[in-house]
C-alpha beads as a LAMMPS data file, in Angstrom:
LAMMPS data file: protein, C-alpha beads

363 atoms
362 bonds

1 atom types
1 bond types

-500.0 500.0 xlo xhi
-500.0 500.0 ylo yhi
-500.0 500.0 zlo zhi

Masses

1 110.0

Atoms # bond

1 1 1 -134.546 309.463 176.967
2 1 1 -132.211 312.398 178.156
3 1 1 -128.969 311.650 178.643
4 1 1 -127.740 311.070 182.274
5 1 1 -124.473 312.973 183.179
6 1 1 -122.334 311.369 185.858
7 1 1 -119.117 312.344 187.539
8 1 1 -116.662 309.870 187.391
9 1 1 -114.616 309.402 190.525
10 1 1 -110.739 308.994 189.470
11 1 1 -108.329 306.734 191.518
12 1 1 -104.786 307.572 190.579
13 1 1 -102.114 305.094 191.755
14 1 1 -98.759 307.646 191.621
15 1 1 -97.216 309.174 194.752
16 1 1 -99.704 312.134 194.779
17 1 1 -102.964 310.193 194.460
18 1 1 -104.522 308.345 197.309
19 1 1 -101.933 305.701 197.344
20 1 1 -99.267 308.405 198.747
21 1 1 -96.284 306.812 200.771
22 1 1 -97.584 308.065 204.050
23 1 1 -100.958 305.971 203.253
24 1 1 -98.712 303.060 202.635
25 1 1 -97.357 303.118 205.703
26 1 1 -100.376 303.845 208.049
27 1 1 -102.438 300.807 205.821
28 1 1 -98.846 298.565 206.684
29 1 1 -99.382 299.804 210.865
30 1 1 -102.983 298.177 210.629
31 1 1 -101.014 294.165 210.624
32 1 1 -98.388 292.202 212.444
33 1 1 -96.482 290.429 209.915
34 1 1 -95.395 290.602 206.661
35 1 1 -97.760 287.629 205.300
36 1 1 -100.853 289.618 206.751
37 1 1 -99.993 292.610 205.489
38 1 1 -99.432 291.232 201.258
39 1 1 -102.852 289.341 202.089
40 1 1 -105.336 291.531 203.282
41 1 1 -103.747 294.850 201.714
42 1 1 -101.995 293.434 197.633
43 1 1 -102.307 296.317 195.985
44 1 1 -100.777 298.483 198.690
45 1 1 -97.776 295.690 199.409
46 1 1 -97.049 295.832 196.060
47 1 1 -96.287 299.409 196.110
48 1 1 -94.445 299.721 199.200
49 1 1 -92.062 296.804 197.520
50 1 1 -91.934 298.619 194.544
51 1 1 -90.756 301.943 196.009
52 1 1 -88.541 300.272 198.181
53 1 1 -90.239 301.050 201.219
54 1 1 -90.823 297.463 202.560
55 1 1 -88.975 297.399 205.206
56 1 1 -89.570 300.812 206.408
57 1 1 -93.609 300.154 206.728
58 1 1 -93.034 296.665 208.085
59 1 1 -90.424 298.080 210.779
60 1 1 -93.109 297.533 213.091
61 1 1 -93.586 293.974 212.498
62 1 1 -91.720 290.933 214.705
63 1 1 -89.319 289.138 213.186
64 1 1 -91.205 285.578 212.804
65 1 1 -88.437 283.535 211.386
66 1 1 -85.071 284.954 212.164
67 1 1 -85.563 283.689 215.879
68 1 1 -85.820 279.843 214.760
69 1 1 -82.201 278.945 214.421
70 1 1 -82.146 274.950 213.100
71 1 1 -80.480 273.754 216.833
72 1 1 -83.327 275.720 218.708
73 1 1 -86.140 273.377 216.275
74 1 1 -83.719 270.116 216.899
75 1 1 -84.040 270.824 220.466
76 1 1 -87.666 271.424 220.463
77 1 1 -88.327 268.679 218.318
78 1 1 -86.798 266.063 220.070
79 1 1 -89.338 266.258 223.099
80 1 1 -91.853 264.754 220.705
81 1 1 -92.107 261.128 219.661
82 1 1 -93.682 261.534 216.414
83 1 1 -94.481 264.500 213.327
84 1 1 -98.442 264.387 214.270
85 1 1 -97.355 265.236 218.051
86 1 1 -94.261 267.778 217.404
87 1 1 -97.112 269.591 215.178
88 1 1 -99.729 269.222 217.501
89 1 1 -97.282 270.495 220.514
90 1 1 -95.854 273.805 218.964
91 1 1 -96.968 274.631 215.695
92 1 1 -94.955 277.866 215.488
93 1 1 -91.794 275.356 215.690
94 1 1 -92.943 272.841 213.263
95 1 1 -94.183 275.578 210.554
96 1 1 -90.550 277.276 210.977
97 1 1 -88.546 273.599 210.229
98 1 1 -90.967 272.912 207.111
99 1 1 -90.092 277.361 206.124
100 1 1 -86.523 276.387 206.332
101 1 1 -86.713 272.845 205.250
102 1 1 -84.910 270.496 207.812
103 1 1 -87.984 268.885 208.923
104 1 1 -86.514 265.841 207.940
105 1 1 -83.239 266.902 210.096
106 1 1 -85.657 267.662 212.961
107 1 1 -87.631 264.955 213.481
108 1 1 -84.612 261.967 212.214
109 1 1 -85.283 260.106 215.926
110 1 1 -88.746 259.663 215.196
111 1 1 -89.909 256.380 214.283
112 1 1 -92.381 256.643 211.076
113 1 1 -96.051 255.423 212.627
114 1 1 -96.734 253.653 209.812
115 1 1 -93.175 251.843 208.191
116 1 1 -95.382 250.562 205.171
117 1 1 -98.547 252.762 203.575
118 1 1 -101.253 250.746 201.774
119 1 1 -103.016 252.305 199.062
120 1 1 -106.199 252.791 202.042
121 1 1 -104.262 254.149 204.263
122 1 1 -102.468 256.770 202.288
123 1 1 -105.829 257.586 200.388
124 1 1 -107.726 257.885 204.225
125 1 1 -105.263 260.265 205.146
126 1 1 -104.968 262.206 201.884
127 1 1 -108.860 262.947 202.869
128 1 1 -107.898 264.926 206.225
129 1 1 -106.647 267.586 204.136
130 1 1 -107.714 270.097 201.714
131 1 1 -104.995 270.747 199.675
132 1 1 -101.539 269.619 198.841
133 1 1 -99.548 271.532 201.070
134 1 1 -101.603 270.918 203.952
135 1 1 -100.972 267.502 203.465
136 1 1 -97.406 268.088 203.127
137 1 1 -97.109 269.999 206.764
138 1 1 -99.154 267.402 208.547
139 1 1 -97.807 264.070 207.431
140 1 1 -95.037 264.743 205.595
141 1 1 -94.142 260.370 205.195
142 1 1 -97.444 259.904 203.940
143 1 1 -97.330 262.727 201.330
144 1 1 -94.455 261.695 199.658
145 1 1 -95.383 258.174 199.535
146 1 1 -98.836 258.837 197.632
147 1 1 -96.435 261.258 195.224
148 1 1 -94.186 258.788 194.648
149 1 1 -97.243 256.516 193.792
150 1 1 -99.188 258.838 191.700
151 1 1 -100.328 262.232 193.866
152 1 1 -103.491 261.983 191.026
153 1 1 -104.335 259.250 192.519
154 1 1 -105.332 261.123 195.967
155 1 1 -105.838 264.628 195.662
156 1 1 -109.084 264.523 193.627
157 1 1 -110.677 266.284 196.639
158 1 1 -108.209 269.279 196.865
159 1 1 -108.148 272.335 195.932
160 1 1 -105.736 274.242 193.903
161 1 1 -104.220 277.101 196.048
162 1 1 -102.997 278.885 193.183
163 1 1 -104.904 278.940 189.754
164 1 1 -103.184 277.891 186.912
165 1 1 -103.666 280.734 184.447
166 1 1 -103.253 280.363 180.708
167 1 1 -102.567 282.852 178.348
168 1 1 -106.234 282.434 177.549
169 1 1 -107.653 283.069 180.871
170 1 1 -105.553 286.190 181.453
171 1 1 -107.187 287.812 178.518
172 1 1 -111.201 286.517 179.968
173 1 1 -109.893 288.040 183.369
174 1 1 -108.590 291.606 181.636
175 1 1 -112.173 291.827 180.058
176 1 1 -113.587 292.345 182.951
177 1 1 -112.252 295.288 184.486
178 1 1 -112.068 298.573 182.815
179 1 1 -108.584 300.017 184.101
180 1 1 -105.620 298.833 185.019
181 1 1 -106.225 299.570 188.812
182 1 1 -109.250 297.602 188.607
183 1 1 -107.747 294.651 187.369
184 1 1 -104.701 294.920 190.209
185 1 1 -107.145 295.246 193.351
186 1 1 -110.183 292.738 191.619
187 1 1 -107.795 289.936 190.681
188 1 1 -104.170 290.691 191.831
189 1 1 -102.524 287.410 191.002
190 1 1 -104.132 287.580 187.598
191 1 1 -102.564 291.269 187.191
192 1 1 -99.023 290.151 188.807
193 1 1 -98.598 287.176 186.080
194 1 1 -100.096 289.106 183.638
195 1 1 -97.378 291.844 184.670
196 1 1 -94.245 289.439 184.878
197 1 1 -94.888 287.809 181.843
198 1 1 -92.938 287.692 178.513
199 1 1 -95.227 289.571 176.540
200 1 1 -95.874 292.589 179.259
201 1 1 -99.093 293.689 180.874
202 1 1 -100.086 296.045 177.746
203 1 1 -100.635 292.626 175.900
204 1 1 -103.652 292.342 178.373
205 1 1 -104.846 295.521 178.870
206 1 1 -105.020 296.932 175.064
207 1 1 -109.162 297.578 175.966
208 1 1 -108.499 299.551 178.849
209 1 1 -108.914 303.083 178.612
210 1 1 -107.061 305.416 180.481
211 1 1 -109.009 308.123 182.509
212 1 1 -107.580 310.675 181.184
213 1 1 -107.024 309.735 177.684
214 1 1 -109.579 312.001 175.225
215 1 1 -110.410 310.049 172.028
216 1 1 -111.815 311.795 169.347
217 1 1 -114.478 311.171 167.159
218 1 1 -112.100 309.741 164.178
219 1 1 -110.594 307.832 166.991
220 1 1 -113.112 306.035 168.125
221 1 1 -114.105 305.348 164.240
222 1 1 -110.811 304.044 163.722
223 1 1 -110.921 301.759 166.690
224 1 1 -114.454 300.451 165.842
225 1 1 -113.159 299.757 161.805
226 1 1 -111.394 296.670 163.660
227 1 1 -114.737 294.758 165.037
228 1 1 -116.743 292.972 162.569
229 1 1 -119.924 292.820 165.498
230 1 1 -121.194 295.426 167.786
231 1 1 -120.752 292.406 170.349
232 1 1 -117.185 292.050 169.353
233 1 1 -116.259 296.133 169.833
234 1 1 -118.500 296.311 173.209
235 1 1 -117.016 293.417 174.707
236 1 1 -112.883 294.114 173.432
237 1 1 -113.080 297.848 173.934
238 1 1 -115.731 298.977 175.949
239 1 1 -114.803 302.036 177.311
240 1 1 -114.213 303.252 173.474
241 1 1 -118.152 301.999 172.639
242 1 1 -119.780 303.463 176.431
243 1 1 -118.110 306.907 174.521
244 1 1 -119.650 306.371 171.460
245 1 1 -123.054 305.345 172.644
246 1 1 -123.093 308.698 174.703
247 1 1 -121.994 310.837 171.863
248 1 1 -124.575 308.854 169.815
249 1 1 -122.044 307.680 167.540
250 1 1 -122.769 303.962 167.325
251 1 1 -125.021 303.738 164.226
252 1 1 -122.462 305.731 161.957
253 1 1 -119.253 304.160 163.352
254 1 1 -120.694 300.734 163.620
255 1 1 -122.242 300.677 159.934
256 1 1 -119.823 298.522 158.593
257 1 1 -120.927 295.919 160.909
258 1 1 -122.616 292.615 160.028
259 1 1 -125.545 291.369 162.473
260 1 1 -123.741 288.428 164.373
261 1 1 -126.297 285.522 163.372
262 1 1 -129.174 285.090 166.674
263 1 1 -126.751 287.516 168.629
264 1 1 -127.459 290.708 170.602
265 1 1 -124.825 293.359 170.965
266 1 1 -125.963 293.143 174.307
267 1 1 -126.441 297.370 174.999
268 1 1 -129.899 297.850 175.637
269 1 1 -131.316 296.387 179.182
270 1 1 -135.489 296.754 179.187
271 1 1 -137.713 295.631 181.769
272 1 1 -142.029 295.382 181.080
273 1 1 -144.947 294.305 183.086
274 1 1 -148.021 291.977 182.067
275 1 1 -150.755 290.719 183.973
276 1 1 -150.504 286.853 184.176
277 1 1 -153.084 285.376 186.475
278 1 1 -154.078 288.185 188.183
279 1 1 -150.323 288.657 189.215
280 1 1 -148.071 291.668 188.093
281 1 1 -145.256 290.013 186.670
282 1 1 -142.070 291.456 184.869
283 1 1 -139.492 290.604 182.218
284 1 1 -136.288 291.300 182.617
285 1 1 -133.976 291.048 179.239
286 1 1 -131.427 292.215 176.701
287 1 1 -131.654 293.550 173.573
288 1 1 -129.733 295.424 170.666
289 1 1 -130.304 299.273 170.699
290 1 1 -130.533 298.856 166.570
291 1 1 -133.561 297.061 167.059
292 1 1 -135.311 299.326 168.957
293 1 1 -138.365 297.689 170.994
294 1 1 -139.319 295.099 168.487
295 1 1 -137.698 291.939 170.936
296 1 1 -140.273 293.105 173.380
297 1 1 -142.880 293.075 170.384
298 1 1 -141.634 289.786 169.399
299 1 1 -141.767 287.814 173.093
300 1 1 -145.251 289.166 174.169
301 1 1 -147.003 288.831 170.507
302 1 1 -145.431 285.116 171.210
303 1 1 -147.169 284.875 173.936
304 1 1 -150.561 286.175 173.445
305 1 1 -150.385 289.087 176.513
306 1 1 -149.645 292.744 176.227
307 1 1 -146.634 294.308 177.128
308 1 1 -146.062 297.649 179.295
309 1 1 -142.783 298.858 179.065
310 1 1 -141.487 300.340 182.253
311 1 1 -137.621 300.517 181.141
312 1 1 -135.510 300.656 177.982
313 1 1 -132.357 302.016 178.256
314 1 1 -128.690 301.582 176.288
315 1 1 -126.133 300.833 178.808
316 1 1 -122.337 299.176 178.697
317 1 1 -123.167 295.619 179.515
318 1 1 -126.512 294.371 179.113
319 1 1 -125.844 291.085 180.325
320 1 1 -123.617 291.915 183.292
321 1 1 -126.695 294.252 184.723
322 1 1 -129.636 291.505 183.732
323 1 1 -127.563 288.775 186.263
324 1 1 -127.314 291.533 188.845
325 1 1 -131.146 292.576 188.381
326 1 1 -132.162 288.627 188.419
327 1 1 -130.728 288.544 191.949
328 1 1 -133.675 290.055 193.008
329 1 1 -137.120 289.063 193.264
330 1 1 -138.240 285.876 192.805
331 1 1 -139.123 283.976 189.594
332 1 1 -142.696 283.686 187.859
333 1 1 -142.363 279.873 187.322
334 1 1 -143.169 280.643 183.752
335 1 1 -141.824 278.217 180.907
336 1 1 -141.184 278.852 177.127
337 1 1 -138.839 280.785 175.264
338 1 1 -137.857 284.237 176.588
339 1 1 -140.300 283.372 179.574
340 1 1 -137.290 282.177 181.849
341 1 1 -136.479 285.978 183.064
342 1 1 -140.217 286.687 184.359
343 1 1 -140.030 287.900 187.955
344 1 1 -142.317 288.418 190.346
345 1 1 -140.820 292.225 192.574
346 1 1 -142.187 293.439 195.560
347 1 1 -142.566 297.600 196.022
348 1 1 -139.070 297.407 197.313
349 1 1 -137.272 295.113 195.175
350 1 1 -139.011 296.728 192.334
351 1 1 -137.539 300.377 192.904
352 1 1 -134.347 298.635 194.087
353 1 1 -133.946 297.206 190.483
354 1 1 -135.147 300.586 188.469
355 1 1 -132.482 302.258 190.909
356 1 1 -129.831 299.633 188.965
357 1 1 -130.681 300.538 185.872
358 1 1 -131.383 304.570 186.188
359 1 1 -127.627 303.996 187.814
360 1 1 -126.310 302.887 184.443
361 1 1 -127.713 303.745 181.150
362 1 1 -126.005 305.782 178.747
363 1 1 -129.065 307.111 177.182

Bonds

1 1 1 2
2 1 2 3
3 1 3 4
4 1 4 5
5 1 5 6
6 1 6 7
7 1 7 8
8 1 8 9
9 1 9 10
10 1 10 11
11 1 11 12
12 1 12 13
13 1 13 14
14 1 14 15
15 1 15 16
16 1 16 17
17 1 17 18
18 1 18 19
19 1 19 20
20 1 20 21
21 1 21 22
22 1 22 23
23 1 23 24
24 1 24 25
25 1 25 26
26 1 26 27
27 1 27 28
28 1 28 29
29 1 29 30
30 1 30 31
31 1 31 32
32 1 32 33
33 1 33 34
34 1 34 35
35 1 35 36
36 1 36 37
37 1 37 38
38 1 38 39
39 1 39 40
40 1 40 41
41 1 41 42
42 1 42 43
43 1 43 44
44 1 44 45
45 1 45 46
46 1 46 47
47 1 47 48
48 1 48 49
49 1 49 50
50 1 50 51
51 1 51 52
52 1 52 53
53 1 53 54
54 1 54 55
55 1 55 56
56 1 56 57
57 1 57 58
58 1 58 59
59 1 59 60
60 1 60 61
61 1 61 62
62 1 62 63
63 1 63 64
64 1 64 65
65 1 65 66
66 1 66 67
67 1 67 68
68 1 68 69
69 1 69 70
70 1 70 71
71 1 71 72
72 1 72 73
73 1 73 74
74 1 74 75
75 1 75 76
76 1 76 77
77 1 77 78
78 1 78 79
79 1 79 80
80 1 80 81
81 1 81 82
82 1 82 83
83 1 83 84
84 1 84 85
85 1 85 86
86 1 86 87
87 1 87 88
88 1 88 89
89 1 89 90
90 1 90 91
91 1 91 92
92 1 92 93
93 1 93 94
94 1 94 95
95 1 95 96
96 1 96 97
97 1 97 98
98 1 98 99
99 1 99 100
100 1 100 101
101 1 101 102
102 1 102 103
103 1 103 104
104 1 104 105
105 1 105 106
106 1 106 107
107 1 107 108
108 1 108 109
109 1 109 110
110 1 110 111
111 1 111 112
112 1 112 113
113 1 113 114
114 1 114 115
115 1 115 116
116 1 116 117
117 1 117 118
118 1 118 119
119 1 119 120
120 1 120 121
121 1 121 122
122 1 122 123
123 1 123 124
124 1 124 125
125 1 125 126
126 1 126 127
127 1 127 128
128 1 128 129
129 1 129 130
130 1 130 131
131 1 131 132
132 1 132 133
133 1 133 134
134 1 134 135
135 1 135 136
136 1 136 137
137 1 137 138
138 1 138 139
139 1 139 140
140 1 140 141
141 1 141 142
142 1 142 143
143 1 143 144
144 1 144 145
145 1 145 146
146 1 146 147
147 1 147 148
148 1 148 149
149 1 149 150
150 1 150 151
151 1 151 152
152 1 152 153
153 1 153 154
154 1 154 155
155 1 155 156
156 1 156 157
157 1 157 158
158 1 158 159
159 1 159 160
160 1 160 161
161 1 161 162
162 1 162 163
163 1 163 164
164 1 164 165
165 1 165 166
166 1 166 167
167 1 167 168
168 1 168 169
169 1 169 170
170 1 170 171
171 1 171 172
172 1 172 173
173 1 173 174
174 1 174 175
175 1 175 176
176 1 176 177
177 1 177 178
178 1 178 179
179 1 179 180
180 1 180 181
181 1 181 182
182 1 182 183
183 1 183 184
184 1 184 185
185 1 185 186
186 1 186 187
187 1 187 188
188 1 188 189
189 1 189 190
190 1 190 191
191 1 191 192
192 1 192 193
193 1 193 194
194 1 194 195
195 1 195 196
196 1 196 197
197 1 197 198
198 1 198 199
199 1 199 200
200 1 200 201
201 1 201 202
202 1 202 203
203 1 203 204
204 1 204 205
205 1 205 206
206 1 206 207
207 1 207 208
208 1 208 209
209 1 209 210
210 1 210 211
211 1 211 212
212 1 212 213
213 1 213 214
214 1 214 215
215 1 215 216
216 1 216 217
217 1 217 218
218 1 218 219
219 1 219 220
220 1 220 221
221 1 221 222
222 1 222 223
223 1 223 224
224 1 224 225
225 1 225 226
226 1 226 227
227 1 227 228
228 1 228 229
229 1 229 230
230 1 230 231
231 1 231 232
232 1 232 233
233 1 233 234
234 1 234 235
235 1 235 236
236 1 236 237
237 1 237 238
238 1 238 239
239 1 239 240
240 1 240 241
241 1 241 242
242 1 242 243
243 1 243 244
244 1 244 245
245 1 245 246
246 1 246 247
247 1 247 248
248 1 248 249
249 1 249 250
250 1 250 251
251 1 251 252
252 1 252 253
253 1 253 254
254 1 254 255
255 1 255 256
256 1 256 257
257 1 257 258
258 1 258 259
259 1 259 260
260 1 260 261
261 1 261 262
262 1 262 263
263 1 263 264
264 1 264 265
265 1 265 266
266 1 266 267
267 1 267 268
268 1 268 269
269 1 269 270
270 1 270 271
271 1 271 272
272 1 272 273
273 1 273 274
274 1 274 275
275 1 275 276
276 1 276 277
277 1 277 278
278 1 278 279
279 1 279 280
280 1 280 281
281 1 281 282
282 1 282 283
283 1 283 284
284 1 284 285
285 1 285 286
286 1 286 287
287 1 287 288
288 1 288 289
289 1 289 290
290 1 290 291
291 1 291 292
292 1 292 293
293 1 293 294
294 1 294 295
295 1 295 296
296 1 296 297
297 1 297 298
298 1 298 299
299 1 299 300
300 1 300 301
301 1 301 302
302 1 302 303
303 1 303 304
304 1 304 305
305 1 305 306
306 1 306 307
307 1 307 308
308 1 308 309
309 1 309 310
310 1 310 311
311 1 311 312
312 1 312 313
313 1 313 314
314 1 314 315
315 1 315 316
316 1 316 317
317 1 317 318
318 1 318 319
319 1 319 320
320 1 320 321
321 1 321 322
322 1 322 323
323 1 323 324
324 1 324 325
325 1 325 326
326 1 326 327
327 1 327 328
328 1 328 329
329 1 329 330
330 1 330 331
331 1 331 332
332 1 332 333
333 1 333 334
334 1 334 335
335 1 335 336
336 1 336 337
337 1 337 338
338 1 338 339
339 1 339 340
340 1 340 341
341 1 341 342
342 1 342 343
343 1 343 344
344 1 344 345
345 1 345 346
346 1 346 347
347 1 347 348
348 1 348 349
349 1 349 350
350 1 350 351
351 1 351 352
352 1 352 353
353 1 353 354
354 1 354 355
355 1 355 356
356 1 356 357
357 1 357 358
358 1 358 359
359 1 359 360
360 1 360 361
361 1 361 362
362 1 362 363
């Protein structure tokens, strides 16, 4: 199959790219606060702080907290008999006395509604609310009673608002992006710990590839000398093995390389048709380019029924583009081994899914 030659779009993230300071500024004029602004926009929040232009593309934005001075809350607060009604009443108020932490000072003439909390009642109200610090904000008695009981004993239900990421999960999360500007817009807390952390965002990012970086032909040997598996080197460094696979390099670089035991080095995505029942009916699967068609030999011999191949092409990520193909269609409701990825494709869905993999194969 000729090989397909694609232009690559590149993003640079410097001062003359497309994340210039005057773009900074005009994505900054599109929100009202601060908090919008880091939510909807990371990436570019992160650069304005980093340049030091924070406060010059957020001079737009009210001042939300300065206003609340702690005898303005008092005064507010004390027109309300109890937490549940001061929060209920003004919202803006009660969020600004938890942000500068005298709710306790605001609300001290309230009388608690409950003086005692029973395991039932604490775990009833612990159900209201989704997560610990919305627990926190709406009944702030309750919450620290059930964490001075044992908070494990009624959150069960929440969830996390921040993932806990291990050292372990950074490194699964870096896999899946290719650059370094990938991985800060597709997972930027995951790129911001990764970034302040003791060991330094290179530790994560040793598979990415830069752009612009050329690597030669002894280059990408050398790299490929460290893998024991194809599946190892395409997962680790696959920008380094797309290069070699379109410079048709694998088979000599890789021929130190032992044959992972029932593994697939996961670079060759095929699709074929059969007949079953009077029904056209296609497999979708993934195979190892060094093995040429024989898995599609294998499955349909298996099977008793003859296989037409429509597609077999080497690409990146086998596995990655067989999920996104099995999105479409619907399945054949055929059982046995290799017989789970049997789809049935209209017209549509049919060239929709040969458009997904003409997209992406290397050759």
């Amino acid at each position: 199959m000729a090989t397909k030659t694609r232009k690559t779009k590149i993003i640079t993230g410097g001062r003359t790219g497309k994340y210039t300071n005057e773009h900074l500024a005009e994505t900054a004029k599109k929100f009202n606060s601060r908090s919008q602004f880091k939510k909807e926009a990371p990436y570019e929040y992160k650069l304005a702080w980093e340049r030091g232009l924070l406060d010059k593309c957020c001079s737009h934005m009210p001042n939300l907290h300065n206003s609340w001075t702690i005898e303005k809350l008092i005064e507010i607060a004390k027109q309300y008999p109890t937490r549940d009604e001061f929060k209920k009443g003004n919202p803006q108020a009660y969020d600004a006395a938890h942000r500068k932490e005298v709710i306790d000072e605001c609300c001290a003439h309230m009388a608690h509604v409950y003086t005692q909390w029973t395991h039932e009642q604490l775990l009833a109200e612990a159900q209201k609310h989704q997560s610990s610090s919305e627990f926190r904000i709406a009944n702030s008695p309750a919450w620290q009673a059930a964490h001075e009981r044992g908070f494990e004993n009624y959150n069960a239900h929440m969830t996390p608002k921040y993932k806990s990421w291990t050292f372990e999960l950074l490194i699964q999360e870096a896999l899946k992006y290719a650059t370094r500007t990938e991985f800060a817009h597709g997972s930027n807390s995951a790129y911001q710990i990764a970034s302040d952390s003791d060991m330094g965002i290179d530790q994560f990012c040793g598979h990415m590839l830069s752009i612009l970086t050329y690597r030669s032909d002894t280059e990408l040997r050398e790299v490929a000398s460290h893998f024991r598996y194809r599946s190892e080197f395409s997962a680790m460094r696959p920008n380094e093995y797309k290069v070699a696979a379109t410079r048709r390099l694998l088979d000599d670089i890789c021929s130190h390389m032992d044959i992972a035991p029932g593994s697939s080095d996961k670079d060759v995505i095929y699709l074929w048709s059969m007949i079953y029942e009077g029904t056209l009916t296609f497999k979708v699967g993934m195979t190892s380019a060094r093995r040429g068609i024989s898995r599609i030999q294998e499955c349909a011999a298996n099977h008793g029924v003859k296989a037409t191949v429509i597609r077999y092409a080497v690409v990146t990520r086998a596995d990655i583009l067989g999920k996104q193909i099995l999105q479409h269609g619907k399945p054949a409701g055929l059982s046995g081994q290799g017989w789970t990825e049997m789809r049935i494709f209209t017209l549509e869905e049919l060239d929709v899914v040969l458009q997904i993999i003409d997209s992406a194969y290397i050759s």
